[in-house]
N, C-alpha and C positions, 0 to 999 in steps of 0.2 A: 462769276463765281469760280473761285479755283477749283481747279480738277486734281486734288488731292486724292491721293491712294496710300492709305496705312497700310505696309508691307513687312510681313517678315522673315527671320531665318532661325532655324536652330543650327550650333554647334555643340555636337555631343562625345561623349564619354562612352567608350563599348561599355555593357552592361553584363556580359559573359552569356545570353541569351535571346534569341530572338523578340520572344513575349514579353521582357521587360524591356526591350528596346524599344519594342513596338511602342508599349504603355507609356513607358517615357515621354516617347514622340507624342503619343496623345494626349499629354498634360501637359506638355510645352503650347502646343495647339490651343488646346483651352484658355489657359493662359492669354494666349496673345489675341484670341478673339475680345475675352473679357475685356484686351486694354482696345479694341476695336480695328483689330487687323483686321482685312478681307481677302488677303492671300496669304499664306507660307511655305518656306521650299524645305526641304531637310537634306543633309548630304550626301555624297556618294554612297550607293548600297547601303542607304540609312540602317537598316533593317540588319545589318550584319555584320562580322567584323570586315577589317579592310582583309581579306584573303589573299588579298593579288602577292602576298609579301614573300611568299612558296607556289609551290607548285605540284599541288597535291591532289589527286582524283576524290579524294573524301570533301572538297569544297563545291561540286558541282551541287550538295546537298541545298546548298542554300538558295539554290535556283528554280523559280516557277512562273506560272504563265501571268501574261500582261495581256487583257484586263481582268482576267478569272481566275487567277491567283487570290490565295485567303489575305495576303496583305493590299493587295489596290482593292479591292472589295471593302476588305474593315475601313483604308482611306475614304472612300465612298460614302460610308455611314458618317465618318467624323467628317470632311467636307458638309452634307447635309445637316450635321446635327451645331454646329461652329457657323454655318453661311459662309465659310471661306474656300474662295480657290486656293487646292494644295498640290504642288510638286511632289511627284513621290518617287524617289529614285532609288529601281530596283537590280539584282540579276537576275534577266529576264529567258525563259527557256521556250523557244516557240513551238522546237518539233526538235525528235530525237537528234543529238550533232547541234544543233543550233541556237549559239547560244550568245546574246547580246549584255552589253552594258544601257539599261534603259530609264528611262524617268516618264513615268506613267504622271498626266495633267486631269485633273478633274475641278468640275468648275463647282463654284459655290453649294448649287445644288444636288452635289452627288451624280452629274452626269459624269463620264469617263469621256474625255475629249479627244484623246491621242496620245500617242507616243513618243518620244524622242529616243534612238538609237545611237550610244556615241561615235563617231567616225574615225577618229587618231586613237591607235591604240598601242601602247608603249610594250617594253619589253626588255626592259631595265632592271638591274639589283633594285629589289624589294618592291618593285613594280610589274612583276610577270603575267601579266594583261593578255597577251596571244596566247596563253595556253590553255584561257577560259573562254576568250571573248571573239567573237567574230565584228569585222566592221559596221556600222552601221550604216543600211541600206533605205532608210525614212528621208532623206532629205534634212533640213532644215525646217519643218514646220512650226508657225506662228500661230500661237489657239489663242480664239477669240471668246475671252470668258467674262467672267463678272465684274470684273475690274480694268478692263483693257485687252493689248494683244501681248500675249505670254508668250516667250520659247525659252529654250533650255538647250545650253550648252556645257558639256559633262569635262569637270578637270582637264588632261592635258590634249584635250579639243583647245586652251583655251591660248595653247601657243602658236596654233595654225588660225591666220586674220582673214581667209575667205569665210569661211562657218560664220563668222561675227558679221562678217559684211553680206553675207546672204538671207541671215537674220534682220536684221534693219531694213533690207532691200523685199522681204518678205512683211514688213510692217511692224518689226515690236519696238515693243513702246518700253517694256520689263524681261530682262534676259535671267535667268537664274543659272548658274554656275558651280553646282555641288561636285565637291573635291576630297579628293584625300592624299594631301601632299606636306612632305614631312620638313622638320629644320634645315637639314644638311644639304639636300638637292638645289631649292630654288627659292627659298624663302625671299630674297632679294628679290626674285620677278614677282613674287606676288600683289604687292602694292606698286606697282607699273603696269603687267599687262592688261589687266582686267579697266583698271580707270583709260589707259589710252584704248582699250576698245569701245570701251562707255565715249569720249570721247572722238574718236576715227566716224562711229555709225552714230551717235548723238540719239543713244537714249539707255538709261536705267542698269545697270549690272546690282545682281545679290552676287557675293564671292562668297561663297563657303565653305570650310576645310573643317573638319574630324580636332579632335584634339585629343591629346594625351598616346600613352603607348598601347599595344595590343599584344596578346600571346604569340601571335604570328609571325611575328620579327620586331628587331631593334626601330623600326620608323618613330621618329618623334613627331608626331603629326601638331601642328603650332597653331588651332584656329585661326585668330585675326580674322576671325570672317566682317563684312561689310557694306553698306551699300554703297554707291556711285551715282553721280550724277552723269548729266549729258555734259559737262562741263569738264567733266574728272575730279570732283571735289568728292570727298568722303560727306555722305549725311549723316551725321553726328559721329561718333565716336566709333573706332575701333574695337569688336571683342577682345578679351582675354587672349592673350596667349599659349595659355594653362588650363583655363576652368571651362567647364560647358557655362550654354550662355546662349539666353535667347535676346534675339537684337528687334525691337521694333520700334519702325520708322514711317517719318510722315515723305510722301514722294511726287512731291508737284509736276505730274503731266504737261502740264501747261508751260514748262520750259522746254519740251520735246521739240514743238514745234519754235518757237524761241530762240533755240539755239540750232536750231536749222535754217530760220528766214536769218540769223546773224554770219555764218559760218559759209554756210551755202557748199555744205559737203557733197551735196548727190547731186546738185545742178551741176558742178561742176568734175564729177567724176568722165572719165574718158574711157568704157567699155569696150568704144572703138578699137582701142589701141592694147588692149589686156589679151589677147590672142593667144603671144607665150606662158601667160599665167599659167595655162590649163595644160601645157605640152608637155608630156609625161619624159 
């Protein structure tokens, strides 16, 4: 029997407040359980606008603790209340000064599984990421939930190929990728890097980017969000470029290993010889 896993993703529209973004989010969720999702990711600091686009002391507002913060908490209840494992990707504030780009996992049941901490942190016109965010210090961890082994790798994590290869080498099977990245920058990478990373470690990417514009700056953020195979084949269709849009997809496991016994990527990796990778 195939080892099918209904997966999905929202891309969204800022809503001008937290609380309907939140609500959003949780009838997008609804939704795609109805159509019999069992996971969904939502994207970069779903819960807020994209902020990074200034650089202003009044955005630290939008930052709370991970897992006892009021939004991965309400995730918790909609996890249990759906049966779905949910990505929840927050700005996360641990201790006074400390402050991360993070994606809180919880599994089907409403347990809270872990954290992911983004690592590559930009510092670019209308991307001012270092004057919020500290690196993330988590590793790459793979949570093993209801549907498989989940990680998360946050936007422009997604141009540095060790994170992707530490993730596969950690076991996942389903990588989630929430983003907030606009027309003008990298549009062009975006349907390349994420399928050759799906491809390199040979298994599952969700891509998902923000759409539309925000108060905070000019960014025209272009969804196209998507899934990926171990192959690099897009699974079904592209999102909108314009409209929010929830994408859900059927995602056969059972080619993971597939196109690992064809491919023979990590048999034949050479670790040995990767020394200078690491030399700063």
């Amino acid at each position: 029997m195939a080892n099918v896993v209904r997966a999905a993703l929202v891309q969204a529209t800022w809503t001008g407040d937290t609380e309907s973004m939140v609500a959003k989010h949780e009838e997008h969720a609804r939704e795609a359980a109805r159509r019999g999702a069992r996971v969904i990711g939502f994207q970069e600091v779903f819960n807020s606008p994209y902020f990074c686009q200034v650089q202003e002391q009044e955005h630290y507002r939008w930052a709370e603790p991970v897992p006892d913060g009021p939004t991965v908490r309400r995730m918790q209840d909609l996890a249990r209340e759906t049966g779905m494992v949910v990505v929840v990707p927050v700005f996360e504030v641990e201790q006074s000064g400390f402050y991360y780009n993070t994606a809180a996992v919880i599994d089907a049941d409403g347990t809270y599984l872990g954290k992911y901490r983004k690592h590559h942190i930009p510092q670019v016109k209308g991307f001012w990421e270092k004057y919020y965010f500290k690196p993330g210090n988590l590793g790459w961890p793979v949570f093993d939930t209801a549907v498989g082994r989940v990680g998360v790798y946050i936007c422009y994590d997604r141009h540095f190929p060790e994170g992707w290869r530490q993730l596969g080498l950690n076991g996942a099977q389903l990588v989630y990728n929430p983003s907030a990245t606009h027309r003008g920058l990298s549009a062009y990478l975006w349907q390349l890097e994420q399928p050759a990373a799906a491809v390199a470690n040979e298994y599952f990417v969700a891509a998902i980017n923000r759409v539309g514009q925000e108060e905070y700056g000019d960014n025209d953020f272009y969804g196209t969000s998507y899934f990926v195979d171990p192959r690099g084949q897009f699974v079904g269709e592209v999102a909108s470029d314009k409209s929010e849009e929830l994408l859900v997809r059927d995602l056969d496991f059972d080619l993971i290993e597939e196109v690992r016994q064809q491919w023979a990527f990590y048999r034949d990796r050479r670790p040995d010889a990767y020394e200078g990778l690491v030399q700063p």
